[in-house]
C-alpha positions in Angstrom: -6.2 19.7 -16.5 -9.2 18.0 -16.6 -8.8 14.2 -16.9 -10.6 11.0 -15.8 -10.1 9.5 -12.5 -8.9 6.2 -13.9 -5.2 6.8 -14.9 -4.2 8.6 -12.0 -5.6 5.5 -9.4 -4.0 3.0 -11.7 -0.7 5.0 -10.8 -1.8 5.7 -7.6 -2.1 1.9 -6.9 1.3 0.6 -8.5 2.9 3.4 -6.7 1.7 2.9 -3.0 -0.2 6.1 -2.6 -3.6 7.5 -2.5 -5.6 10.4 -4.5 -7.5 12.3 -2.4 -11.0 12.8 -3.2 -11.9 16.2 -1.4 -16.0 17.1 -2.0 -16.8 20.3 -3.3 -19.6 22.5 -1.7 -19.1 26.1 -3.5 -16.8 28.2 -5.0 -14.2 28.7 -2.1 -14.4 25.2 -1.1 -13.3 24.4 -5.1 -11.1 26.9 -5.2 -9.3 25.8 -2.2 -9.4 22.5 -3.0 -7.4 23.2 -6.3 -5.0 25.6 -5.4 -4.2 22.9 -2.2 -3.4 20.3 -4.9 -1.5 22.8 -7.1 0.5 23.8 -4.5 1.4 20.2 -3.6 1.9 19.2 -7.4 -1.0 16.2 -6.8 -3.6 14.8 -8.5 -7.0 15.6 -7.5 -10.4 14.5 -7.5 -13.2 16.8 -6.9 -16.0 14.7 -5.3 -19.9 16.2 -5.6 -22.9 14.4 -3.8 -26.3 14.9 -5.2 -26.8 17.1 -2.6 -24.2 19.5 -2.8 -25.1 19.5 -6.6 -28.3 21.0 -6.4 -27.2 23.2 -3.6 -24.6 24.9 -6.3 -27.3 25.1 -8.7 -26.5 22.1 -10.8 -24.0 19.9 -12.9 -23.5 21.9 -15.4 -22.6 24.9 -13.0 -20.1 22.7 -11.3 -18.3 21.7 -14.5 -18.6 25.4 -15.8 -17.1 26.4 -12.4 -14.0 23.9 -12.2 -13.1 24.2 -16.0 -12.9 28.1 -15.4 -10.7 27.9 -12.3 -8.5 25.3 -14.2 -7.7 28.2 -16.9 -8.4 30.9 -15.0 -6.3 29.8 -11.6 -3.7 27.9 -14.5 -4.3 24.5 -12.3 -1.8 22.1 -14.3 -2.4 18.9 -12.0 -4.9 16.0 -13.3 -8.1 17.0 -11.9 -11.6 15.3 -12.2 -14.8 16.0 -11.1 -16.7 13.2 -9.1 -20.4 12.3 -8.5 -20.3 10.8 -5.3 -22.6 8.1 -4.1 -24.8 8.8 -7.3 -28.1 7.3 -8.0 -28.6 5.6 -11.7 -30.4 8.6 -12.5 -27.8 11.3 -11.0 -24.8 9.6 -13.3 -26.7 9.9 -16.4 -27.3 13.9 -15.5 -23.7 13.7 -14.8 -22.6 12.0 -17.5 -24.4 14.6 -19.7 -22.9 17.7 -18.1 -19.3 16.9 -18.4 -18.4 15.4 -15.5 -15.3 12.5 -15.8 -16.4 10.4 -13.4 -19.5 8.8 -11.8 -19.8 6.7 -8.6 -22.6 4.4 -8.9 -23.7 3.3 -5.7 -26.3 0.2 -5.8 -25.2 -1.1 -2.5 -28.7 -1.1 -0.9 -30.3 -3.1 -3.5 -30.0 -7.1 -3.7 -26.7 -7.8 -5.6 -28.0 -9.2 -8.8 -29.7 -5.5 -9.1 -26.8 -3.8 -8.4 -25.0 -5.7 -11.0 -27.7 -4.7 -13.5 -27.7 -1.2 -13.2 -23.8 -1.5 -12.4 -23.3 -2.8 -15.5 -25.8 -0.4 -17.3 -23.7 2.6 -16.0 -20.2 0.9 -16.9 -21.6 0.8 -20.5 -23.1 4.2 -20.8 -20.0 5.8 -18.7 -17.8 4.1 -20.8 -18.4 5.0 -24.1 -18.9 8.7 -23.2 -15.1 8.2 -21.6 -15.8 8.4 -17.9 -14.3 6.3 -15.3 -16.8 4.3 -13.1 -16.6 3.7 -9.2 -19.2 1.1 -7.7 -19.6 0.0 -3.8 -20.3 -3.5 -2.3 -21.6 -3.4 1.1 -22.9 0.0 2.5 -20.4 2.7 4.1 -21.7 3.4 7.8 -22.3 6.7 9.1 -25.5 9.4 7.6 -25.3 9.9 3.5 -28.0 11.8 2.3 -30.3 10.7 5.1 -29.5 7.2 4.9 -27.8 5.4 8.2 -25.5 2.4 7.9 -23.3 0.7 10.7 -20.4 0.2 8.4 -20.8 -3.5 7.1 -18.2 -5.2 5.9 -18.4 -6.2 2.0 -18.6 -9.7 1.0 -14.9 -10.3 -1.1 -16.9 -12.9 -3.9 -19.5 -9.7 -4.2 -16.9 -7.7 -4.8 -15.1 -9.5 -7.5 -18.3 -10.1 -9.0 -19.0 -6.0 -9.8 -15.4 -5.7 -10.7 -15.1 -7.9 -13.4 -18.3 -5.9 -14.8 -15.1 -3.2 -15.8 -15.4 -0.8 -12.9 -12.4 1.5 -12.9 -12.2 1.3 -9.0 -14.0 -0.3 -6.5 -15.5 1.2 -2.9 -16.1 -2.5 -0.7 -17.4 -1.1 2.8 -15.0 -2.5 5.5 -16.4 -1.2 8.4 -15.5 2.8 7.5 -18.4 4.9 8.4 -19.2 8.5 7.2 -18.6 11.6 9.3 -17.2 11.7 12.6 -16.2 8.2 14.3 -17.7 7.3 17.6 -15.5 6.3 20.7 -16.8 2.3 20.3 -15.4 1.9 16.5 -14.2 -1.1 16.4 -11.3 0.1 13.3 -11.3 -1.0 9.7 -11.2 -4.7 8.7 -7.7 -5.7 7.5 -8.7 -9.0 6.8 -11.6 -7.5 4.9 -9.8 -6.0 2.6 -7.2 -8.5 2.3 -9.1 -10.9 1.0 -11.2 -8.6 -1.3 -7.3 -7.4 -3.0 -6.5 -10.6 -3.7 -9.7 -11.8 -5.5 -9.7 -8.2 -7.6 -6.0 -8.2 -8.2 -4.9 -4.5 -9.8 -8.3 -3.0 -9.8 -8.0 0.2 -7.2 -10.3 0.5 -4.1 -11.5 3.0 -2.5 -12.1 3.9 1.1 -14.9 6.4 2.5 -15.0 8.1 5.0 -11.2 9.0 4.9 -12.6 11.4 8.3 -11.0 10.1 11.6 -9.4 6.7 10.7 -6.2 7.2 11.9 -3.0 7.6 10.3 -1.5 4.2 10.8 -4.5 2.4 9.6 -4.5 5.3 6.2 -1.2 3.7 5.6 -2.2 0.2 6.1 -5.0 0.6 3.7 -2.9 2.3 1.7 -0.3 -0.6 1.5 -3.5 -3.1 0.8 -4.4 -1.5 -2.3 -6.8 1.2 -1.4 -5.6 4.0 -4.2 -8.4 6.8 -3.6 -9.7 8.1 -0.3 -12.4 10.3 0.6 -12.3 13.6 2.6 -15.7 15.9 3.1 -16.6 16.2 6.9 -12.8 17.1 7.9 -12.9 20.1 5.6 -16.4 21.2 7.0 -15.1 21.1 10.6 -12.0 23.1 9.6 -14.0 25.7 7.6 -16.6 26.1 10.4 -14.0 26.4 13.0 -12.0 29.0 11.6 -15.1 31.4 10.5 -16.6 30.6 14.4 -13.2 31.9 15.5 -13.3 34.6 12.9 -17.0 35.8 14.0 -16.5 35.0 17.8 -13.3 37.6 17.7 -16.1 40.4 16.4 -14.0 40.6 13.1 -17.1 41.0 11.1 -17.7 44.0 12.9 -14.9 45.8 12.0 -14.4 47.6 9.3 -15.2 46.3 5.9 -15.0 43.0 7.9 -18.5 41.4 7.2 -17.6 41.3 3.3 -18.1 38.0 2.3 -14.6 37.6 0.7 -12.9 38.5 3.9 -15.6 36.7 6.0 -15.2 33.6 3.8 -11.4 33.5 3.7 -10.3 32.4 7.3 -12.7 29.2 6.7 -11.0 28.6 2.6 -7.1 28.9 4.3 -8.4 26.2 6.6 -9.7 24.0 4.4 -6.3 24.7 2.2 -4.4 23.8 4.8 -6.7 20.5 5.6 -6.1 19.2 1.7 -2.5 19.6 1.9 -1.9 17.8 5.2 -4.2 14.7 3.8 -2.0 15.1 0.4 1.1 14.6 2.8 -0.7 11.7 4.3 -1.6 10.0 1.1 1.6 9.9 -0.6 0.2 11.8 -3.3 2.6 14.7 -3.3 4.4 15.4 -6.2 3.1 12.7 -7.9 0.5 15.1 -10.6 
């Protein structure tokens, strides 16, 4: 079912676990994302970057697409559907088609901007019922072009955007998109410590969910990060498993270059990818 993001952190936060935000890049990559979190009786959020949204053809093919799979694939777990890293422009559009939930992210303009156009969003989001992410300090790694080092966020900045009403909260503390490079100095504990205790129950999230491993997920986890994003890990196991599928001449055989065959290898993966994260989280069984 198609619900806001916001109940399902709250819970996600009291009860020690994490909701996986998986991004969405087509139809297999949606389809395998829901039938991953069906399977595992979890909550789910779908996650769309501008980028990926014009690359499906639009918002309002995204939210025709997962409100059809819901029915059509009888997907009973909460599910919502994400703008990730949006621009002030891209949630309006957003909140337009349908979507449930917008991330604003103003974190490369000067904080009294941010907190502007933050609140802005919070208001307009709000009363069309969607929940609200914002980020503090900017996520390293490439997004959309841009390349950060993976700041830390300042904890008083932080408290300052939540108590605009947020529903969660992404505070960079030195995560970084993509893959991680062998000098990564590891997440800031201390970091996000201090931002907990100054934004008490509000949920945070952390980005780049790709390569931080497991005993720092859990740590994170345990200092009140409720949502946790997944994208390049999926494209790495979809791309291997169609390299091994083409490398083994499969395409060639048969009926083999069909896209529903040729595409399948590379959904199972990414299937397979959700669940284990799911596992990791602590968000099985919990829908």
């Amino acid at each position: 079912m198609l619900v806001t993001a916001t109940k399902m952190l709250q819970d996600a936060k009291a009860g020690h676990y994490a909701v996986g935000q998986f991004n969405i890049n087509n139809l297999e990559w949606t389809k395998a994302a829901l039938t991953a979190a069906q399977e595992c009786n979890s909550p789910i959020i779908l996650g769309v970057s501008e980028g990926a949204g014009k690359y499906m053809g639009g918002y309002n093919v995204i939210v025709g697409m997962v409100k059809g799979m819901i029915k059509d694939l009888n997907i009973t777990v909460p599910v919502a559907i994400h703008l990730d890293h949006g621009s002030f422009e891209g949630c309006l559009k957003c909140i337009e088609a349908g979507f449930t939930s917008v991330m604003f992210d103003g974190s490369h303009y000067e904080i009294e901007e941010n907190i502007a156009k933050t609140t802005e969003i919070v208001k307009l989001a709000h009363e069309a019922g969607l929940s609200v992410e914002a980020e503090v300090g900017s996520i390293g790694g490439e997004e959309d072009g841009v390349v950060g080092a993976g700041e830390c966020a300042d904890p008083t900045e932080c408290k300052r955007i939540a108590d605009l009403g947020v529903d969660f909260l992404a505070a960079g503390i030195g995560n970084i998109h993509g893959k991680y490079p062998e000098n990564w100095a590891g997440l800031s504990f201390e970091t996000l410590d201090a931002i907990q205790q100054l934004t008490g129950d509000l949920p945070l999230v952390l980005h780049g969910g790709t390569g931080i491993p497991e005993d720092m997920i859990k740590k994170a986890i345990s200092l009140g990060v409720a949502k946790i994003n997944v994208n390049t890990e999926c494209q790495l196991a979809f791309a291997a498993a169609t390299r091994e599928y083409v490398e083994a001449g499969k395409d060639l055989q048969g009926k083999g270059f069909d896209p529903r065959k040729l595409l399948a290898p590379g959904a199972a993966a990414i299937v397979e990818t959700v669940k284990a994260k799911m596992e990791l989280f602590g968000s099985v069984n919990k829908a």
